[in-house]
VMD Tcl script that builds the backbone (N, CA, C; Angstrom):
set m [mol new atoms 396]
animate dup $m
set s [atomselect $m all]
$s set {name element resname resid chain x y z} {
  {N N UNK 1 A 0.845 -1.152 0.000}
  {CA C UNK 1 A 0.000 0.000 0.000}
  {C C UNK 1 A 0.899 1.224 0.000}
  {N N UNK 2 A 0.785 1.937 -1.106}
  {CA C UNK 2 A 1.611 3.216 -1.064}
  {C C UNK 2 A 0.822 4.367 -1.344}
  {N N UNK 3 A 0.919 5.130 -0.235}
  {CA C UNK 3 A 0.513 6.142 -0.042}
  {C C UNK 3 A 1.335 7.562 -0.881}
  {N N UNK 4 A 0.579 8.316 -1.906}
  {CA C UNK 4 A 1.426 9.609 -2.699}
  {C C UNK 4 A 0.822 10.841 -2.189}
  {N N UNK 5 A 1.506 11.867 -3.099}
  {CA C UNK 5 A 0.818 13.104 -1.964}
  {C C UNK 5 A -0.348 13.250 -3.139}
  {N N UNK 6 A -1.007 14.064 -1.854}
  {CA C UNK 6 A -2.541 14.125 -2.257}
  {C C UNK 6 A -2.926 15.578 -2.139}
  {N N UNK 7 A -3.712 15.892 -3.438}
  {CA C UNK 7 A -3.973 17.025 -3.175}
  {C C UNK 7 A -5.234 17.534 -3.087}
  {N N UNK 8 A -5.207 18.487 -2.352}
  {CA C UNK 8 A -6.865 19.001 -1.708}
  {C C UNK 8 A -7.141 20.610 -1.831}
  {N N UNK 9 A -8.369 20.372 -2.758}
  {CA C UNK 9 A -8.705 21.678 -2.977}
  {C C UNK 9 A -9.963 22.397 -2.192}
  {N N UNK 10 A -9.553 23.747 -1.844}
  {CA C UNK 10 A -10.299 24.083 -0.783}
  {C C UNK 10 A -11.644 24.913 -1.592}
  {N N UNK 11 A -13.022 24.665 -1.481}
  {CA C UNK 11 A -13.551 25.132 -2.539}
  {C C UNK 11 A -13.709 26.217 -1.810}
  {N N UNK 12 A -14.036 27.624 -1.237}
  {CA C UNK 12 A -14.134 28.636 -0.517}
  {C C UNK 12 A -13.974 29.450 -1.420}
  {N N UNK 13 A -14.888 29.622 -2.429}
  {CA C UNK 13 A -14.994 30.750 -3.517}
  {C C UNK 13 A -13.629 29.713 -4.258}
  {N N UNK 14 A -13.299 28.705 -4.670}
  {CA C UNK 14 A -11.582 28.304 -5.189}
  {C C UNK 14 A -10.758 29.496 -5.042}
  {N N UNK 15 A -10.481 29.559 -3.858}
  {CA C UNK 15 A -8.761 30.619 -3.121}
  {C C UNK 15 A -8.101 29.805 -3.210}
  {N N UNK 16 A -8.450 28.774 -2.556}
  {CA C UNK 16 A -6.499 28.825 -2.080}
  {C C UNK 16 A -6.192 26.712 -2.826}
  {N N UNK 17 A -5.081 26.172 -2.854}
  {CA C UNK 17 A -4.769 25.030 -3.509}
  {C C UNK 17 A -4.118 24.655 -1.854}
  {N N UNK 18 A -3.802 23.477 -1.510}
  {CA C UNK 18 A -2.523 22.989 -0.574}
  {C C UNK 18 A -2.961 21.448 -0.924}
  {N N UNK 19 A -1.389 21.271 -0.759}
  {CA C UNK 19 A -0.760 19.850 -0.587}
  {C C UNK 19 A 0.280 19.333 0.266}
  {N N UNK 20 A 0.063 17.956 0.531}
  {CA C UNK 20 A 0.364 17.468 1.961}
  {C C UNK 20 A 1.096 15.853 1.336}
  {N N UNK 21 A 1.791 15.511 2.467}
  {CA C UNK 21 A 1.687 14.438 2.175}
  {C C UNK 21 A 1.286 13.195 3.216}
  {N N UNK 22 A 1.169 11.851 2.846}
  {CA C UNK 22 A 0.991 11.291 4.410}
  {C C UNK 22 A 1.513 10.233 4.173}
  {N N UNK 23 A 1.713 9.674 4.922}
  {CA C UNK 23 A 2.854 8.434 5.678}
  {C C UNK 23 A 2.115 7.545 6.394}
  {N N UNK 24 A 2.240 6.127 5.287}
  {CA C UNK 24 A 1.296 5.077 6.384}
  {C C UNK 24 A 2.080 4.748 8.076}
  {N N UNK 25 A 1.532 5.309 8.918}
  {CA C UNK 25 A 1.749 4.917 10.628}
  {C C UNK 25 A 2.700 3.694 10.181}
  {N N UNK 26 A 2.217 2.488 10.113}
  {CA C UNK 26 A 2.628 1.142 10.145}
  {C C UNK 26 A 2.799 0.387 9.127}
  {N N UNK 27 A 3.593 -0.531 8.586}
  {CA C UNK 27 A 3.035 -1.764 7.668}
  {C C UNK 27 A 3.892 -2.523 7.906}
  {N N UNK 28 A 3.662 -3.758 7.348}
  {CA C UNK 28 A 4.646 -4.880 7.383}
  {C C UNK 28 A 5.737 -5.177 6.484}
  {N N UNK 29 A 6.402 -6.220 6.563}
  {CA C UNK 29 A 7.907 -5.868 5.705}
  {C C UNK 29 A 8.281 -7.435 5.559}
  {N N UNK 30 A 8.360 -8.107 4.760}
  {CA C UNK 30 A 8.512 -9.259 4.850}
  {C C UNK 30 A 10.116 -9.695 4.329}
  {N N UNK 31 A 10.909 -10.404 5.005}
  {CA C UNK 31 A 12.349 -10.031 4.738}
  {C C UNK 31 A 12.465 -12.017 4.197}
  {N N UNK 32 A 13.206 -12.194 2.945}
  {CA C UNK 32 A 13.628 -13.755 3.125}
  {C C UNK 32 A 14.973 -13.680 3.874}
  {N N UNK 33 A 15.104 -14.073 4.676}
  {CA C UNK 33 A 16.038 -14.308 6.436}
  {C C UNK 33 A 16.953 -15.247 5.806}
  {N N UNK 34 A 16.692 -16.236 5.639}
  {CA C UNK 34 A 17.763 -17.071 5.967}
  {C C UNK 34 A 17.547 -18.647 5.076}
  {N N UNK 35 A 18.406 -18.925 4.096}
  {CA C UNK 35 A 18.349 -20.376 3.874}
  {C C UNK 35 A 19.407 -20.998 4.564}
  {N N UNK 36 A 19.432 -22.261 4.662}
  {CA C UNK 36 A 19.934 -23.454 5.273}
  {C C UNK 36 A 20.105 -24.180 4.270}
  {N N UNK 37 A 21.277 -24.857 4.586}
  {CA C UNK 37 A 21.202 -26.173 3.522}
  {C C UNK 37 A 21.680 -27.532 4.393}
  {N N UNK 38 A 20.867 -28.688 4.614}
  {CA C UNK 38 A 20.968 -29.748 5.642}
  {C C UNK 38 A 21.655 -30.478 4.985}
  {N N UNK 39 A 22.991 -31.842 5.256}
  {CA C UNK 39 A 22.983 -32.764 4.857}
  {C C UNK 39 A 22.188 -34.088 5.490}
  {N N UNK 40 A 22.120 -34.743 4.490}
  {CA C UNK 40 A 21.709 -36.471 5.493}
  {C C UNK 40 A 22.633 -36.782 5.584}
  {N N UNK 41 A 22.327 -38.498 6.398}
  {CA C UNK 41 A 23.574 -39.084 6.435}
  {C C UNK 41 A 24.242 -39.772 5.500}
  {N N UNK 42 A 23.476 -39.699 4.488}
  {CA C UNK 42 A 23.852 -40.911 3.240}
  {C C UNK 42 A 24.080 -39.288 2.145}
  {N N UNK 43 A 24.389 -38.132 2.839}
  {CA C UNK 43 A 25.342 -37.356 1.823}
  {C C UNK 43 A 24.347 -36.191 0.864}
  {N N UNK 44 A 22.592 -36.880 1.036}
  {CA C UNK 44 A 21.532 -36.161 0.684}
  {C C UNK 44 A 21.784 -34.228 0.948}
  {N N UNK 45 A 21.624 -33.895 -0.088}
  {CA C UNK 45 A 21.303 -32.330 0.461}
  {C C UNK 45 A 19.896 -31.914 0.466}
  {N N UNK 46 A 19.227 -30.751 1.409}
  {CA C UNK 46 A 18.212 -30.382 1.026}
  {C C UNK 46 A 17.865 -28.950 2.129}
  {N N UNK 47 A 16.719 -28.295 1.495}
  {CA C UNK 47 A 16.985 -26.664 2.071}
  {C C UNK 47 A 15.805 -26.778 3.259}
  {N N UNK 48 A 16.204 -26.175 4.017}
  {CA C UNK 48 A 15.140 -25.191 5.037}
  {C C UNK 48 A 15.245 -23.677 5.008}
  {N N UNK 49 A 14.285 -22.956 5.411}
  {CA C UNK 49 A 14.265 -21.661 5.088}
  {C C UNK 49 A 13.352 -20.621 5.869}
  {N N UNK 50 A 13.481 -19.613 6.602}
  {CA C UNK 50 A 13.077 -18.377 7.273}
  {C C UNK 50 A 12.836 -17.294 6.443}
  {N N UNK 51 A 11.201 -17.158 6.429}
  {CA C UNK 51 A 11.201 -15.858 6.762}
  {C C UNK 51 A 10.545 -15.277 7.859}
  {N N UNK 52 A 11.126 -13.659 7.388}
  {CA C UNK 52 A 10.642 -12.778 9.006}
  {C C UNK 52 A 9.810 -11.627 8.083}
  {N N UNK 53 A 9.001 -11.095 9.711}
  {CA C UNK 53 A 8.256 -10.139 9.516}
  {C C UNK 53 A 9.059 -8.872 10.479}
  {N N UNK 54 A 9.686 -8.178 9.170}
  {CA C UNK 54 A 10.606 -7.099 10.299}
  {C C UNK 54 A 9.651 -5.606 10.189}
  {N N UNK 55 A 8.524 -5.585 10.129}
  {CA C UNK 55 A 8.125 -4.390 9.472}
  {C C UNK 55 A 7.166 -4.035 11.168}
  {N N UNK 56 A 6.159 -3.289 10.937}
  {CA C UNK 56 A 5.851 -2.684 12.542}
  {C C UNK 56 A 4.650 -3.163 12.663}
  {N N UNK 57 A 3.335 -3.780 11.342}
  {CA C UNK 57 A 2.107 -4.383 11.691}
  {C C UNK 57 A 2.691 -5.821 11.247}
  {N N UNK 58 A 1.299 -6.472 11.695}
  {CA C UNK 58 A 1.044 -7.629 10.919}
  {C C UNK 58 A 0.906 -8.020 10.006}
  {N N UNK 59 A 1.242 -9.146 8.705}
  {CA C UNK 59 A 1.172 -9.747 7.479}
  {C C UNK 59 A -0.033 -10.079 7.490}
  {N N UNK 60 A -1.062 -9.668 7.692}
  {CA C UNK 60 A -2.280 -10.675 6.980}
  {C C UNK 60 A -2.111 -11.869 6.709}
  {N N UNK 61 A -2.999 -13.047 6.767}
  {CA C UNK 61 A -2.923 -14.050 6.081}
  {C C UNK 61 A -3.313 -13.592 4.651}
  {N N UNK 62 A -2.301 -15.164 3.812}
  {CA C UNK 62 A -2.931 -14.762 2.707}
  {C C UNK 62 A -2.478 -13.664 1.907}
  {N N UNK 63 A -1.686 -12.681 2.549}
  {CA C UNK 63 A -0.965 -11.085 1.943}
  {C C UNK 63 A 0.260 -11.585 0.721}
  {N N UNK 64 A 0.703 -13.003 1.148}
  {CA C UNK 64 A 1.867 -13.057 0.466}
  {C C UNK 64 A 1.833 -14.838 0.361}
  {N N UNK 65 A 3.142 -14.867 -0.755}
  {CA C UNK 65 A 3.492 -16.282 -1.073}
  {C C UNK 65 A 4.619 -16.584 -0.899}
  {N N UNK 66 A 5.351 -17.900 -0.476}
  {CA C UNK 66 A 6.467 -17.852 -0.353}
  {C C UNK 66 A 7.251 -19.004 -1.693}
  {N N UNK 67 A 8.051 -18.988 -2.067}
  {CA C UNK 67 A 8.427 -19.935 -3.347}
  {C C UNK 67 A 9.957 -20.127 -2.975}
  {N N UNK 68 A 10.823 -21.351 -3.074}
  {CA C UNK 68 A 11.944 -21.959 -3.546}
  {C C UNK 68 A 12.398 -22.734 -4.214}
  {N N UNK 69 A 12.999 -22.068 -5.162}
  {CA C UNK 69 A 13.538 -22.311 -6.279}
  {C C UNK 69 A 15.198 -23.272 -6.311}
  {N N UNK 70 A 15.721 -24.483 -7.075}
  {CA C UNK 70 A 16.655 -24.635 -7.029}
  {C C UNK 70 A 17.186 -24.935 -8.094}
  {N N UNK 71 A 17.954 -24.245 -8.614}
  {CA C UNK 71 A 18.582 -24.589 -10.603}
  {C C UNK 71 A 17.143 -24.294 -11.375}
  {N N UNK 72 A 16.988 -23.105 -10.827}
  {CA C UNK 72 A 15.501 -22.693 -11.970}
  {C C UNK 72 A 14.046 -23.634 -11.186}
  {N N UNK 73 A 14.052 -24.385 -10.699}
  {CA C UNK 73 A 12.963 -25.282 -10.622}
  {C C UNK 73 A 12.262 -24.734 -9.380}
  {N N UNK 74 A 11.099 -24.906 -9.114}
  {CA C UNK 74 A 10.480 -24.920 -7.892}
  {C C UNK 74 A 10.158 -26.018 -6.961}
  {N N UNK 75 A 11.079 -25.902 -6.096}
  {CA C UNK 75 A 10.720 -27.136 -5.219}
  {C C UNK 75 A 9.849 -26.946 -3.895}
  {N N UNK 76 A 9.913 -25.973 -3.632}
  {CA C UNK 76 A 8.732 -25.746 -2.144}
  {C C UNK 76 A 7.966 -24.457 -2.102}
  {N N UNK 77 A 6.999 -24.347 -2.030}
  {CA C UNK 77 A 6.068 -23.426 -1.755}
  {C C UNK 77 A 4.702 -23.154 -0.949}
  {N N UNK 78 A 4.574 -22.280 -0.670}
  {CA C UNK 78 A 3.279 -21.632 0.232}
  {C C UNK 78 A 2.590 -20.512 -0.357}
  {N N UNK 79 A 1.793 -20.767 -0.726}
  {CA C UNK 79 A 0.397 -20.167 -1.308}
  {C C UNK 79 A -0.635 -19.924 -0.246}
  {N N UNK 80 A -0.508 -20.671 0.784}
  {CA C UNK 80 A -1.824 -20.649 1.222}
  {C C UNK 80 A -1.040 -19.857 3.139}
  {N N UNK 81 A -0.720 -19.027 2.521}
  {CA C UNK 81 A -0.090 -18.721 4.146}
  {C C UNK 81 A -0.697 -17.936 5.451}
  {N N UNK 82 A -0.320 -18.210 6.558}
  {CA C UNK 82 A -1.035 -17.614 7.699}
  {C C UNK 82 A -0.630 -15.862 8.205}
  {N N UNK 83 A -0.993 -15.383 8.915}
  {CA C UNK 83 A -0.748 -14.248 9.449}
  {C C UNK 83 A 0.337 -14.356 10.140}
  {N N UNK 84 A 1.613 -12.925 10.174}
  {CA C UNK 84 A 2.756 -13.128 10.540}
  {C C UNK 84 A 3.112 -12.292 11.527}
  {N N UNK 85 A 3.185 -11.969 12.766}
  {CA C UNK 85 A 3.583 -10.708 14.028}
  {C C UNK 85 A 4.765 -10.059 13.421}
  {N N UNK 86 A 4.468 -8.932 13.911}
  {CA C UNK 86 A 5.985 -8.651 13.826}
  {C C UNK 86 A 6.628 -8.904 14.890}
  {N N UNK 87 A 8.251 -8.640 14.111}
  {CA C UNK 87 A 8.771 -9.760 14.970}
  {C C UNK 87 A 8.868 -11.274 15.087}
  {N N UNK 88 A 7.988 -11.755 14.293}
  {CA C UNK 88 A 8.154 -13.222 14.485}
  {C C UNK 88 A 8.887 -13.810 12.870}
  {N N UNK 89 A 8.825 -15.523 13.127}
  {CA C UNK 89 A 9.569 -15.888 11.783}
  {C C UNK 89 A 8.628 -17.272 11.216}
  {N N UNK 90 A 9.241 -17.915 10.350}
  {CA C UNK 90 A 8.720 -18.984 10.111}
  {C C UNK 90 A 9.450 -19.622 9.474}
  {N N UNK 91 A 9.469 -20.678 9.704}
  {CA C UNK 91 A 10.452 -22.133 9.296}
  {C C UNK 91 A 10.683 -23.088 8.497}
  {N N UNK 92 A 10.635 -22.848 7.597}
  {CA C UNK 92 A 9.552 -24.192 6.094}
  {C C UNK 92 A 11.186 -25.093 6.259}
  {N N UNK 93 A 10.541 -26.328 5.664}
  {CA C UNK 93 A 12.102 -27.353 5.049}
  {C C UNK 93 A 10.842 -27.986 4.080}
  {N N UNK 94 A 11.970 -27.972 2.842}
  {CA C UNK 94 A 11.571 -28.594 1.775}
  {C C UNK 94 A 11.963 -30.310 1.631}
  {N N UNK 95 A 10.771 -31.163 1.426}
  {CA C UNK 95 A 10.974 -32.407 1.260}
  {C C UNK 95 A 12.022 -32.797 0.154}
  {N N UNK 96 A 12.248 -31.879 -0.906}
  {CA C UNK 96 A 13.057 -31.953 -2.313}
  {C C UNK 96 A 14.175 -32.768 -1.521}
  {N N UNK 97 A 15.110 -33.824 -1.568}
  {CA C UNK 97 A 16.654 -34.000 -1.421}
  {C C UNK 97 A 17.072 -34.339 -2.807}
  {N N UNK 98 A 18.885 -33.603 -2.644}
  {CA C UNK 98 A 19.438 -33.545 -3.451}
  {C C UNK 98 A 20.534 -34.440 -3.859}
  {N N UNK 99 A 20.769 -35.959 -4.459}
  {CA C UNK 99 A 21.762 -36.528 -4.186}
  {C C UNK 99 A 23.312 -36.454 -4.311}
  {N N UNK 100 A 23.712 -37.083 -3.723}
  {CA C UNK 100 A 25.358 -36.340 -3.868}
  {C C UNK 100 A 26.124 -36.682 -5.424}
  {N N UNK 101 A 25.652 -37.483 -6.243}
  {CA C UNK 101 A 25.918 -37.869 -7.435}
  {C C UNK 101 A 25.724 -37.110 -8.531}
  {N N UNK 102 A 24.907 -36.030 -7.771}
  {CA C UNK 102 A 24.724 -34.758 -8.748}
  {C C UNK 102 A 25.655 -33.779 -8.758}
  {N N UNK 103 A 27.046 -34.293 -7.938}
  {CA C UNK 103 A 28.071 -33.482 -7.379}
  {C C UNK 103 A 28.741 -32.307 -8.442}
  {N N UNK 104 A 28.545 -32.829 -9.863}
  {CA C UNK 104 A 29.050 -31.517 -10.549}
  {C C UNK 104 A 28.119 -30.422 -11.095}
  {N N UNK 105 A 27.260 -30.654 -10.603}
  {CA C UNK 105 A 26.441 -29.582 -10.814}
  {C C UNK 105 A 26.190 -28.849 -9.500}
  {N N UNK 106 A 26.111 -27.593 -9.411}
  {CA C UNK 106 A 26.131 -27.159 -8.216}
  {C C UNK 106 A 24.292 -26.547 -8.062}
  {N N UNK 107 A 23.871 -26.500 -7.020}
  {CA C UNK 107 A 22.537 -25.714 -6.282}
  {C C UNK 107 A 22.754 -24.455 -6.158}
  {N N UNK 108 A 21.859 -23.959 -7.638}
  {CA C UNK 108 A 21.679 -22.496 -6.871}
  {C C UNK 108 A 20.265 -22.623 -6.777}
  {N N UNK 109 A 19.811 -21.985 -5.901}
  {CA C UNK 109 A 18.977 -21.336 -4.810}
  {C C UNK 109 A 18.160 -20.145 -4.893}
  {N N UNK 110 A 17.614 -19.745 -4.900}
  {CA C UNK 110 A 16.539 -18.309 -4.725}
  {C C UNK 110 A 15.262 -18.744 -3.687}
  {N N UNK 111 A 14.989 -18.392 -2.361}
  {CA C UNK 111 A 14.085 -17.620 -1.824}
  {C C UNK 111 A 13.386 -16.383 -2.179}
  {N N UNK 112 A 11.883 -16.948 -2.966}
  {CA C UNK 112 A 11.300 -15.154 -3.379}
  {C C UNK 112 A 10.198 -15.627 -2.449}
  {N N UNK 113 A 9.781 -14.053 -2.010}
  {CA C UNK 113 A 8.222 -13.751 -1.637}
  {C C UNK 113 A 7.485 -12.814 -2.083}
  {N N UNK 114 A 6.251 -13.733 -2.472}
  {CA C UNK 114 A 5.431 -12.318 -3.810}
  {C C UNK 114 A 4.729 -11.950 -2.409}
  {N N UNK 115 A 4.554 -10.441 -2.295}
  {CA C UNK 115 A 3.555 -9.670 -1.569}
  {C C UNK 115 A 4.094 -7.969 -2.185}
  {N N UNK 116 A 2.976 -7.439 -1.247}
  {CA C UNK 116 A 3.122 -6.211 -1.501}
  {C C UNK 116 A 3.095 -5.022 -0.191}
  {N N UNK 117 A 4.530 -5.655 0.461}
  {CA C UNK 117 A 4.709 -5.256 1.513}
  {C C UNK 117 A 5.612 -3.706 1.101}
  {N N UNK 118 A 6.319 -3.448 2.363}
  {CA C UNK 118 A 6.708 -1.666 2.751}
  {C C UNK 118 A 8.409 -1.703 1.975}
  {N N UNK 119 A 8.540 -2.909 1.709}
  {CA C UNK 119 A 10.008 -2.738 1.486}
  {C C UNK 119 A 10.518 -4.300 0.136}
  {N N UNK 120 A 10.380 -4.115 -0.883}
  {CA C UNK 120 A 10.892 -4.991 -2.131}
  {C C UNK 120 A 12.379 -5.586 -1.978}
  {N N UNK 121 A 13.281 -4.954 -1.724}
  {CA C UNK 121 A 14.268 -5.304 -1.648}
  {C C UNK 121 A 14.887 -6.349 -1.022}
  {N N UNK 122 A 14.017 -6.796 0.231}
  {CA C UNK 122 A 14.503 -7.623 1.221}
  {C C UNK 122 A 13.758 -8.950 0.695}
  {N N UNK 123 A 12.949 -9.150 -0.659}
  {CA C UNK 123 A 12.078 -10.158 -0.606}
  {C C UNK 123 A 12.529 -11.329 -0.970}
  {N N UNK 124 A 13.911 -11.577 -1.776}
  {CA C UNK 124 A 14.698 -12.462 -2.312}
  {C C UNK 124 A 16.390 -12.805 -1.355}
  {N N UNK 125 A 16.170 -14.209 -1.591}
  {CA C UNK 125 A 17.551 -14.610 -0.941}
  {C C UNK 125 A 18.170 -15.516 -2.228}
  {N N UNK 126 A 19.155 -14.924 -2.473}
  {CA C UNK 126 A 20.073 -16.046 -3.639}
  {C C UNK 126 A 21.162 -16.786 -2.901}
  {N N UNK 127 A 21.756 -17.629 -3.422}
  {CA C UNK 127 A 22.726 -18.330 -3.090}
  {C C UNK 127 A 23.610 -19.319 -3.950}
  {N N UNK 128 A 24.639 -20.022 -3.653}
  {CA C UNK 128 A 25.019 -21.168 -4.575}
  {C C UNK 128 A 25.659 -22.605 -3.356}
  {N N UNK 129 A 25.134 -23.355 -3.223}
  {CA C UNK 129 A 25.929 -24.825 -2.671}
  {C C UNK 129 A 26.890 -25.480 -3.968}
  {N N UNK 130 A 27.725 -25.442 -3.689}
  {CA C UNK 130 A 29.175 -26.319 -3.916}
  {C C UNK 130 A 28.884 -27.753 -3.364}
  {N N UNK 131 A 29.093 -28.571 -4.346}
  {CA C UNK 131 A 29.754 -30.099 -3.745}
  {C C UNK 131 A 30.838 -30.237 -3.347}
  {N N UNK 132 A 31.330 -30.731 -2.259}
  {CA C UNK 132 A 32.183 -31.024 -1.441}
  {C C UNK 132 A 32.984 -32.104 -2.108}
}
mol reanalyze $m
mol bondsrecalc $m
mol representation Tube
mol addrep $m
């Protein structure tokens, strides 16, 4: 929700013009925080992932989607998501594993979240995993 300046005309015989601007009090801010990348024990890779609500209201349910992507593909997502505090986070792990035989190809990664929160910039996390 973006608020522009607005202008208001005073009809009083039309004298006078003024403009203002205003500033939403609050909104939310949805940041992708943090990927993880787990091994198993048999050498499996696979992601878990945070996001946060760093903004000053609440996310609505439903305000936003969350998607992870690995080598272009989509492997985990939330469409159907709950309401978020600020301040708080949330925790997804994707069932996707990655076997280690895929070792020359490497995992890249993207965390996006579609919404239309106070701040765009923070909505993507990239990355790359290396085989060991």
């Amino acid at each position: 929700m973006n608020f522009s300046t607005l202008t208001w005309i005073v009809f009083a015989g039309i004298q006078s013009v003024t403009s203002f601007s205003i500033q939403p009090e609050g909104i939310y801010d949805l940041e992708a925080t943090e990927v993880i990348v787990n091994t198993t024990e048999t050498g499996e890779r696979y992601f878990a992932y945070v996001i946060t609500n760093v903004g000053s209201e609440p996310a609505p349910a439903g305000s936003y989607e969350v998607f992870l992507s690995v080598n272009g593909k989509v492997i985990s997502l939330d469409t159907k998501t709950s309401a978020l505090d600020p301040g708080k986070s949330i925790l997804y792990t994707s069932e996707t594993k990655f076997s280690p035989d895929r070792k020359k190809k490497k995992l890249k990664y993207k965390l996006t979240i579609h919404t239309k929160d106070g701040n765009k910039s923070n909505n993507q996390h990239k990355g790359v995993v290396e085989w060991e």
